[in-house]
N, CA, C and O atoms as a GROMACS GRO file, in nm:
protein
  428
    1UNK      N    1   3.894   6.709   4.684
    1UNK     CA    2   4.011   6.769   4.746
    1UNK      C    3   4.017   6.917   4.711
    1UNK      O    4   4.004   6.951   4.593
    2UNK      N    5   4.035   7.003   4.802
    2UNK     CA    6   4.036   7.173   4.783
    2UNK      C    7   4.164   7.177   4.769
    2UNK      O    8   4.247   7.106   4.826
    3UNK      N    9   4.188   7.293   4.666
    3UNK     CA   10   4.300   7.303   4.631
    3UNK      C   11   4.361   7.469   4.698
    3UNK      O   12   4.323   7.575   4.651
    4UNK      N   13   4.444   7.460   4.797
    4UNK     CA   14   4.492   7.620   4.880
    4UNK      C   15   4.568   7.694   4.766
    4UNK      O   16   4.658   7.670   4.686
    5UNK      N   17   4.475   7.808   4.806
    5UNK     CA   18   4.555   7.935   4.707
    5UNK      C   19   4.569   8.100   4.779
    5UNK      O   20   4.502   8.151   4.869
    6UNK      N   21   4.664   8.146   4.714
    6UNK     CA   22   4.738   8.278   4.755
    6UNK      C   23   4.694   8.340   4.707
    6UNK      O   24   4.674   8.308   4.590
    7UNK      N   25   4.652   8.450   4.742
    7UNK     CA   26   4.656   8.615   4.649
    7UNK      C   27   4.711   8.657   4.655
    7UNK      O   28   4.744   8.697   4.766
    8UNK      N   29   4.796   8.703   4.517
    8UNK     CA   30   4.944   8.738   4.468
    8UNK      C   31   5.027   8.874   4.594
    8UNK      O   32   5.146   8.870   4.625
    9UNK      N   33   4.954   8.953   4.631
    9UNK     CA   34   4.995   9.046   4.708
    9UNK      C   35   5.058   8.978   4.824
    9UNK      O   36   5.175   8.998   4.859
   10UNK      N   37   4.949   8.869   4.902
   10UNK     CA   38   5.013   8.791   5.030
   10UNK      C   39   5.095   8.733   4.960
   10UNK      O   40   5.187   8.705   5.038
   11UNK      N   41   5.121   8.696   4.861
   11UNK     CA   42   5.254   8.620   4.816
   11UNK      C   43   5.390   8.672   4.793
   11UNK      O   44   5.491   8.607   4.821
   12UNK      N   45   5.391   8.781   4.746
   12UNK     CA   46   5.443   8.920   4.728
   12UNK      C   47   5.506   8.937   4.886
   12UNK      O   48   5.619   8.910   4.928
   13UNK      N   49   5.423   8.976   4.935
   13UNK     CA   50   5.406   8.972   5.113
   13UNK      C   51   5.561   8.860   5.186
   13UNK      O   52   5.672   8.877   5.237
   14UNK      N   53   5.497   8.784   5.159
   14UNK     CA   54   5.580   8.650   5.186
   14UNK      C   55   5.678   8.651   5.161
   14UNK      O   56   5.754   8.648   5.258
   15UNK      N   57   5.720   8.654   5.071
   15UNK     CA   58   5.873   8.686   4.985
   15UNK      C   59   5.933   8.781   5.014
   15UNK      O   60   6.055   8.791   5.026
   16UNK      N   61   5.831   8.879   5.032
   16UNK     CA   62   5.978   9.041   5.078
   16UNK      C   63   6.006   9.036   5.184
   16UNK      O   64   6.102   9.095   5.232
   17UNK      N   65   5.914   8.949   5.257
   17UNK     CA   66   5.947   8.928   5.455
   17UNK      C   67   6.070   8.806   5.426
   17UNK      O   68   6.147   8.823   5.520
   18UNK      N   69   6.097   8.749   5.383
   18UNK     CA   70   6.200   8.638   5.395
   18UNK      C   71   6.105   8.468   5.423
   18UNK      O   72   6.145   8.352   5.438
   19UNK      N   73   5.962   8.533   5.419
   19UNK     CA   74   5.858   8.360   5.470
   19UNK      C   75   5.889   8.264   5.420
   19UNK      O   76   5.870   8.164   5.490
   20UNK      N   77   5.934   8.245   5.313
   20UNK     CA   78   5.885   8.089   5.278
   20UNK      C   79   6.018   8.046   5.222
   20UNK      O   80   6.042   7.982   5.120
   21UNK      N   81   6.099   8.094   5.313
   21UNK     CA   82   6.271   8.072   5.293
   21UNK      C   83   6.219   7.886   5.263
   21UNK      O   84   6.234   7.814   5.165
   22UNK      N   85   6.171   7.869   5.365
   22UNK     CA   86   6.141   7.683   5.386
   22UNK      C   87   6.059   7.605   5.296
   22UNK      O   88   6.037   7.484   5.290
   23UNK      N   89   6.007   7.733   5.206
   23UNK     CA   90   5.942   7.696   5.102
   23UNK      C   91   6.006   7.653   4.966
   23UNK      O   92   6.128   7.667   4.961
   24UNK      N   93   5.918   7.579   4.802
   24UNK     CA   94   5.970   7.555   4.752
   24UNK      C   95   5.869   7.650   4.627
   24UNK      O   96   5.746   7.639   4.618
   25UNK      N   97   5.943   7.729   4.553
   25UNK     CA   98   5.833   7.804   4.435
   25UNK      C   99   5.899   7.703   4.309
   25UNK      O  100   6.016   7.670   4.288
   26UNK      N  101   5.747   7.662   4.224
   26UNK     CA  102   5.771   7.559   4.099
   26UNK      C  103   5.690   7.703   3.991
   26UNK      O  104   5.572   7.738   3.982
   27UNK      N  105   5.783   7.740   3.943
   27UNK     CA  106   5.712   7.778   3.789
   27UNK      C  107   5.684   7.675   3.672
   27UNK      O  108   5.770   7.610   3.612
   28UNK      N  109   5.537   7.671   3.648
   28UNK     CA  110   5.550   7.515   3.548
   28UNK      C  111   5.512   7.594   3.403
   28UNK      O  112   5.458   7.535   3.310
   29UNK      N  113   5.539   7.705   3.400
   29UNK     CA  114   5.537   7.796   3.242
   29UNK      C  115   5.630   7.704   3.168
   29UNK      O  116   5.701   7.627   3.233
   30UNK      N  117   5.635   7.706   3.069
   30UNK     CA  118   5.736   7.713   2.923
   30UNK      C  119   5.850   7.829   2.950
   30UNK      O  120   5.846   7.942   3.000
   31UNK      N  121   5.964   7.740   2.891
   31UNK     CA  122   6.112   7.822   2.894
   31UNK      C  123   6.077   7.984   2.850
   31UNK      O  124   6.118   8.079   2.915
   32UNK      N  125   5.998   7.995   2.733
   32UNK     CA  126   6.036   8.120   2.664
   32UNK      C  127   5.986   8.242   2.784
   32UNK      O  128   6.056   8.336   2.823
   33UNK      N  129   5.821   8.204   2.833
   33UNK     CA  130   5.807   8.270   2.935
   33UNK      C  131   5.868   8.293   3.049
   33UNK      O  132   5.848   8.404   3.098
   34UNK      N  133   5.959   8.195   3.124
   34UNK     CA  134   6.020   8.206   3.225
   34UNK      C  135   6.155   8.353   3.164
   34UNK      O  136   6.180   8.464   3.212
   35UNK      N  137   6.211   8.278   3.042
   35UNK     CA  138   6.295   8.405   2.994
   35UNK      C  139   6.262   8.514   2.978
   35UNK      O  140   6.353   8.597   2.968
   36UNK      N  141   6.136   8.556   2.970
   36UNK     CA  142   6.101   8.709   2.942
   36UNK      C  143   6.083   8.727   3.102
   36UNK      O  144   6.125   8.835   3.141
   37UNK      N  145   6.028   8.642   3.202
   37UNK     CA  146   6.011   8.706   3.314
   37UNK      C  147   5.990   8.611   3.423
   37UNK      O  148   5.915   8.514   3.413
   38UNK      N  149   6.078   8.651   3.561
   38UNK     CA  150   6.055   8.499   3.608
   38UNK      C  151   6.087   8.566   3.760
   38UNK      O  152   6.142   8.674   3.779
   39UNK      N  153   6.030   8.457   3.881
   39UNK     CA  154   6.089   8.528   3.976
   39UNK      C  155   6.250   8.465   4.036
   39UNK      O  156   6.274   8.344   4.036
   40UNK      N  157   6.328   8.546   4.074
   40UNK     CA  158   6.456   8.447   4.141
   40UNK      C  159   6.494   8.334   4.232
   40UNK      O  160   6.587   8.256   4.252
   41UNK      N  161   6.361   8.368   4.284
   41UNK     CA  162   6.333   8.261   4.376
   41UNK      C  163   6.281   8.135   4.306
   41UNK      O  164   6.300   8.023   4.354
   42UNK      N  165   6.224   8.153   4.207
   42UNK     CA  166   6.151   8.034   4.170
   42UNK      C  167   6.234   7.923   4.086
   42UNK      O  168   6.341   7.944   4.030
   43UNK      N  169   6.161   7.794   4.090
   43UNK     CA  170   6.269   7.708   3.981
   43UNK      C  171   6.166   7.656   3.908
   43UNK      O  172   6.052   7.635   3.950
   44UNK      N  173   6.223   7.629   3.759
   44UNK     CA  174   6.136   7.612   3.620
   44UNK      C  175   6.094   7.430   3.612
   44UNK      O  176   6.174   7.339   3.586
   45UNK      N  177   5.953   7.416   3.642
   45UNK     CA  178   5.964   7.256   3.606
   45UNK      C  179   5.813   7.311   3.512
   45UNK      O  180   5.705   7.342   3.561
   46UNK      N  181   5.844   7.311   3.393
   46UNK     CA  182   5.712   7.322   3.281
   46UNK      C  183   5.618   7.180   3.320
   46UNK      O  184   5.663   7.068   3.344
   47UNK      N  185   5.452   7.228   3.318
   47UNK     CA  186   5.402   7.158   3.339
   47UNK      C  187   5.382   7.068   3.248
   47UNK      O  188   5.291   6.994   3.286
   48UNK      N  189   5.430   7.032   3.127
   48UNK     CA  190   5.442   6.894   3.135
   48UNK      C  191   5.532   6.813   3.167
   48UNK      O  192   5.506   6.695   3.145
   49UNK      N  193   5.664   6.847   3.227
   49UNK     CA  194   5.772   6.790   3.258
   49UNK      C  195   5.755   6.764   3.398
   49UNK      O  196   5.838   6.688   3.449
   50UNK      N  197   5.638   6.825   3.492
   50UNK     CA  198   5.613   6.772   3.645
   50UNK      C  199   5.567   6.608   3.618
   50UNK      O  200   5.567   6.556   3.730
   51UNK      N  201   5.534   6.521   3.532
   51UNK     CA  202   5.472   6.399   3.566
   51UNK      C  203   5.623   6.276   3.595
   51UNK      O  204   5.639   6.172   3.658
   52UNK      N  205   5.690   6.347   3.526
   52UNK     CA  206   5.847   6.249   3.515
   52UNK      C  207   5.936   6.258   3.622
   52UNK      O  208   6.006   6.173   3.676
   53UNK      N  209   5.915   6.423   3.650
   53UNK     CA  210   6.010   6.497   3.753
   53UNK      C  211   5.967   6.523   3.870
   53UNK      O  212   6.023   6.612   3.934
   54UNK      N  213   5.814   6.423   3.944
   54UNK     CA  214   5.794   6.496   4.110
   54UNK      C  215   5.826   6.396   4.174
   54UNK      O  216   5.762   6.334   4.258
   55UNK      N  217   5.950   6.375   4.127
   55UNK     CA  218   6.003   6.280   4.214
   55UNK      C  219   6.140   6.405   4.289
   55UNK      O  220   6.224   6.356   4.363
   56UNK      N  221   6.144   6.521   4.266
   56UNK     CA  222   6.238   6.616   4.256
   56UNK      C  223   6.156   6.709   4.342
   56UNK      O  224   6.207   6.816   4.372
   57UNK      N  225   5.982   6.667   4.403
   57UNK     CA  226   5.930   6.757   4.463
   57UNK      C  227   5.896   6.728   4.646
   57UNK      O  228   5.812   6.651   4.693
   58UNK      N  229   5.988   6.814   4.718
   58UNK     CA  230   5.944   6.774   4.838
   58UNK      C  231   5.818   6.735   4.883
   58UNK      O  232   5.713   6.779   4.837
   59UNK      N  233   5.831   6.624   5.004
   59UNK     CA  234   5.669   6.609   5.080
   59UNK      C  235   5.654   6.727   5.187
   59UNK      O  236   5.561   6.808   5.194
   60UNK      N  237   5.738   6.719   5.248
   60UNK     CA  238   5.742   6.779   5.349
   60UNK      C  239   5.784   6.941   5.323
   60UNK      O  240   5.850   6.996   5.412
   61UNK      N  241   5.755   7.000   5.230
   61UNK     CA  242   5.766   7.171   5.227
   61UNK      C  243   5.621   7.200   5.182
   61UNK      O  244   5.549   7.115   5.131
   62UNK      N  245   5.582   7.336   5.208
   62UNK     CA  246   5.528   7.396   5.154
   62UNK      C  247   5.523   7.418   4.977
   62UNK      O  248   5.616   7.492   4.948
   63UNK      N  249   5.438   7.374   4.843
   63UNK     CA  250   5.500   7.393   4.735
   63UNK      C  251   5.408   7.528   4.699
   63UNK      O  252   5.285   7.529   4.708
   64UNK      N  253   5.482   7.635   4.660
   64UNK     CA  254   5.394   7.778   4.555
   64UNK      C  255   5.399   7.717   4.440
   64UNK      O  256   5.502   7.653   4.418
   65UNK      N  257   5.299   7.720   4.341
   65UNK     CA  258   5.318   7.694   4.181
   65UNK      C  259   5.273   7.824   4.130
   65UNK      O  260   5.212   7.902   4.204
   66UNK      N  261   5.295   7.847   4.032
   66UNK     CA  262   5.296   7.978   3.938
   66UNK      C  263   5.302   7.931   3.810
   66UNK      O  264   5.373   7.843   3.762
   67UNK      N  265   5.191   8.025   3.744
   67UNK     CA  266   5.229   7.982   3.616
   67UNK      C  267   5.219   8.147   3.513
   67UNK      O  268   5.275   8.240   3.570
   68UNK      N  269   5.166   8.176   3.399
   68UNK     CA  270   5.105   8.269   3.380
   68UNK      C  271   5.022   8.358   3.470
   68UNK      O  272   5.061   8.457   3.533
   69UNK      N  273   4.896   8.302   3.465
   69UNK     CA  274   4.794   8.317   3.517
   69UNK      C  275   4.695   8.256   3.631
   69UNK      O  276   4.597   8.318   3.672
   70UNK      N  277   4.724   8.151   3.667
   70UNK     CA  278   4.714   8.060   3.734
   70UNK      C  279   4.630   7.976   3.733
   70UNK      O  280   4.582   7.917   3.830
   71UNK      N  281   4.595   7.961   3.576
   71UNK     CA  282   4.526   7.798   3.556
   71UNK      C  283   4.597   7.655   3.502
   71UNK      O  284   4.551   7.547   3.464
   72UNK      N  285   4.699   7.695   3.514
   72UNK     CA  286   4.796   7.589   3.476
   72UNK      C  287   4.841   7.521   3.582
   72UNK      O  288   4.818   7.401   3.602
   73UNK      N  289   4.916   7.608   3.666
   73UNK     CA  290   4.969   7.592   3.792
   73UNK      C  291   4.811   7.555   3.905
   73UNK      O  292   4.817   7.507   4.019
   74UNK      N  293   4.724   7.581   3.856
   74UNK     CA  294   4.658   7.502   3.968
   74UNK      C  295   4.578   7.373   3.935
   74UNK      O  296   4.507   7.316   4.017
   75UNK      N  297   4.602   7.316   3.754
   75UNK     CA  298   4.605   7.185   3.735
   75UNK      C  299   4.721   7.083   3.776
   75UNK      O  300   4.711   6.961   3.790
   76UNK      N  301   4.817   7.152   3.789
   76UNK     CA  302   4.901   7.084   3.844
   76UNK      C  303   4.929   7.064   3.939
   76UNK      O  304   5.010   6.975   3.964
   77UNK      N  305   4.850   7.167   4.070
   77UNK     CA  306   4.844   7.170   4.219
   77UNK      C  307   4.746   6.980   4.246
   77UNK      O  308   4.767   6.878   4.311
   78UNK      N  309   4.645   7.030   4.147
   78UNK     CA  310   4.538   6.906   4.121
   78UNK      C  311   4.626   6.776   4.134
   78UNK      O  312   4.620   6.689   4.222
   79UNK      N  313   4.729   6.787   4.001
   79UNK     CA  314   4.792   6.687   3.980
   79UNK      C  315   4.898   6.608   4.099
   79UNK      O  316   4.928   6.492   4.127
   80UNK      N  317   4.927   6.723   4.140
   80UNK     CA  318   5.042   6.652   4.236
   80UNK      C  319   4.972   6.621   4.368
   80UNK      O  320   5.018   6.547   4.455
   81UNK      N  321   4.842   6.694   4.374
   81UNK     CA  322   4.721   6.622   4.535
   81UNK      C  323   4.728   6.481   4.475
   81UNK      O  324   4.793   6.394   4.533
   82UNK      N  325   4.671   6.459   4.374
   82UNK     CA  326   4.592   6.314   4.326
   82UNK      C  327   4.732   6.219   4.334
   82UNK      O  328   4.726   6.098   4.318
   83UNK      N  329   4.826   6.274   4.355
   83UNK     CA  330   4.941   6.211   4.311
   83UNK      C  331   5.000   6.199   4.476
   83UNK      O  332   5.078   6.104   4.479
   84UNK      N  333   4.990   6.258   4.598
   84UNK     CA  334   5.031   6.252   4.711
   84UNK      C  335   5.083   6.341   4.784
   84UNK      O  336   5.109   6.345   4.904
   85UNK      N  337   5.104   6.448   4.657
   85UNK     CA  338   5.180   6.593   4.751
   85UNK      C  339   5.109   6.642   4.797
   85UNK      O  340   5.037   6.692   4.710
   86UNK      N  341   5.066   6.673   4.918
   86UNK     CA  342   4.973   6.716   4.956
   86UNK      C  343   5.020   6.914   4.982
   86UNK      O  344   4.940   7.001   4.949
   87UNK      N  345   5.100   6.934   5.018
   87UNK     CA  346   5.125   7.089   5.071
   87UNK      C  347   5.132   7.180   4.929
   87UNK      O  348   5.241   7.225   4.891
   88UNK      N  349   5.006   7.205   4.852
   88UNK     CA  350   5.056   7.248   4.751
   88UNK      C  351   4.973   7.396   4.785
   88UNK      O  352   4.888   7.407   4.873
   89UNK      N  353   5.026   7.521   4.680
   89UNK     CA  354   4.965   7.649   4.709
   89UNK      C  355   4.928   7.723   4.582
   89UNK      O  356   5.021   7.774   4.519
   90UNK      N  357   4.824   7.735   4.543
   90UNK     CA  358   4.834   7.763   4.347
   90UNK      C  359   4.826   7.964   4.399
   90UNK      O  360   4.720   8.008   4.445
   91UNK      N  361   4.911   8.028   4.385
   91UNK     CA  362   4.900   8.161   4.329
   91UNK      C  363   4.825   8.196   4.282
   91UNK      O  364   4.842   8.177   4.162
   92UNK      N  365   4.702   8.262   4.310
   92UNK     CA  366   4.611   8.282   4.249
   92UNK      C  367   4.639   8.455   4.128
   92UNK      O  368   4.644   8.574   4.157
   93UNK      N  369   4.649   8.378   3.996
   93UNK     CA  370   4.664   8.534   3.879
   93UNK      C  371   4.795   8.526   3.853
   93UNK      O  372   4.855   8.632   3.865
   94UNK      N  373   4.852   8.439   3.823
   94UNK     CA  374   5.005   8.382   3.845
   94UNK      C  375   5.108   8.519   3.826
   94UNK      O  376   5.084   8.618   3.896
   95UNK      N  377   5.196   8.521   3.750
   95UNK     CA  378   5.271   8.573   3.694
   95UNK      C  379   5.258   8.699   3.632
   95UNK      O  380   5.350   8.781   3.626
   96UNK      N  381   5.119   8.720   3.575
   96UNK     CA  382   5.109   8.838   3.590
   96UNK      C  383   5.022   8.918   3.681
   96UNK      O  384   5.018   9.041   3.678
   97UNK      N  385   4.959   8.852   3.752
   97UNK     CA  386   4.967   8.947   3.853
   97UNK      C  387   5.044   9.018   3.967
   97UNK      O  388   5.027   9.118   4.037
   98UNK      N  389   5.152   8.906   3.949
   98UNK     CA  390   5.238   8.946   4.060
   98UNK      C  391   5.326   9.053   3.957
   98UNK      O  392   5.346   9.165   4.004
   99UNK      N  393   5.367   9.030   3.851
   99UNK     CA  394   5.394   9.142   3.737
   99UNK      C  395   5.339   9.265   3.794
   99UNK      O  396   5.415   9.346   3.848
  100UNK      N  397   5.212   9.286   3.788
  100UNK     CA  398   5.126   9.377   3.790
  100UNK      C  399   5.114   9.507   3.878
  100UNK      O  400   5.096   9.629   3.873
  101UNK      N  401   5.143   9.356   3.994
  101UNK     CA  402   5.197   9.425   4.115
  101UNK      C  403   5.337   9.491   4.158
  101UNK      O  404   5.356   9.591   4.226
  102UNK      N  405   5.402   9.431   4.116
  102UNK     CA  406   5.548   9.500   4.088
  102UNK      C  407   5.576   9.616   3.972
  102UNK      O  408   5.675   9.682   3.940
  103UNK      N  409   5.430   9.609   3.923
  103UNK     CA  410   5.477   9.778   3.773
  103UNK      C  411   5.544   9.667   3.665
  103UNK      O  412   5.631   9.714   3.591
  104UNK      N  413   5.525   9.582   3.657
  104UNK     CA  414   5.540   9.569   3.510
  104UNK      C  415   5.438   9.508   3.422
  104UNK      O  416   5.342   9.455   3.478
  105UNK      N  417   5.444   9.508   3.305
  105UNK     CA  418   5.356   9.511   3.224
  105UNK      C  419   5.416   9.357   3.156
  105UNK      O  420   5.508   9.324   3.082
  106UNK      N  421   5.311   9.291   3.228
  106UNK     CA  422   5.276   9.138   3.158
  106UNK      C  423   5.300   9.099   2.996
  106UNK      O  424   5.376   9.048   2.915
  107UNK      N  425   5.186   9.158   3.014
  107UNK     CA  426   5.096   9.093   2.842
  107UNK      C  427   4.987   9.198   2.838
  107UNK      O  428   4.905   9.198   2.746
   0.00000   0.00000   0.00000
């Protein structure tokens, strides 16, 4: 199963146009990271708390995952294919790249 991914700019892209109003963004970081930096749009399900909680994840939307960097968020893109969600989108360079791209300084 291939797993679809974004480059943070088209994602960026997406968001300042109003796109993915219909969409759903999952940050699966840890609390502390989401607190230092997070996007508004997004909502916090830490990836280990997605195995209890995708029952809380639409079938039918589009899902963005984000994580740091985006090897987290695209084990969990993994996780939720093998599992039935199929519309998933891993951000490719998570969080800080989209950081990066906006001028701020990650890590």
């Amino acid at each position: 199963m291939e797993i679809s991914s974004i480059h943070p700019q088209k994602f960026l892209d997406l968001l300042n146009e109003q796109a993915l109003k219909d969409s759903v963004i999952i940050d699966v970081r840890e609390l502390h990271e989401w607190e230092y930096y997070h996007l508004d749009e997004a909502k916090l399900i830490p990836m280990q708390q997605i195995p209890p909680r995708i029952g809380e994840l639409p079938e039918d939307q589009d899902i963005y995952l984000v994580c740091a960097h985006g090897v987290r968020s695209y084990r969990v893109a993994e996780y939720l294919q093998e599992n039935g969600i199929e519309r998933v989108i891993n951000v490719d360079g998570g969080m800080a790249a989209i950081a990066m791209l906006r001028g701020f300084q990650y890590d």
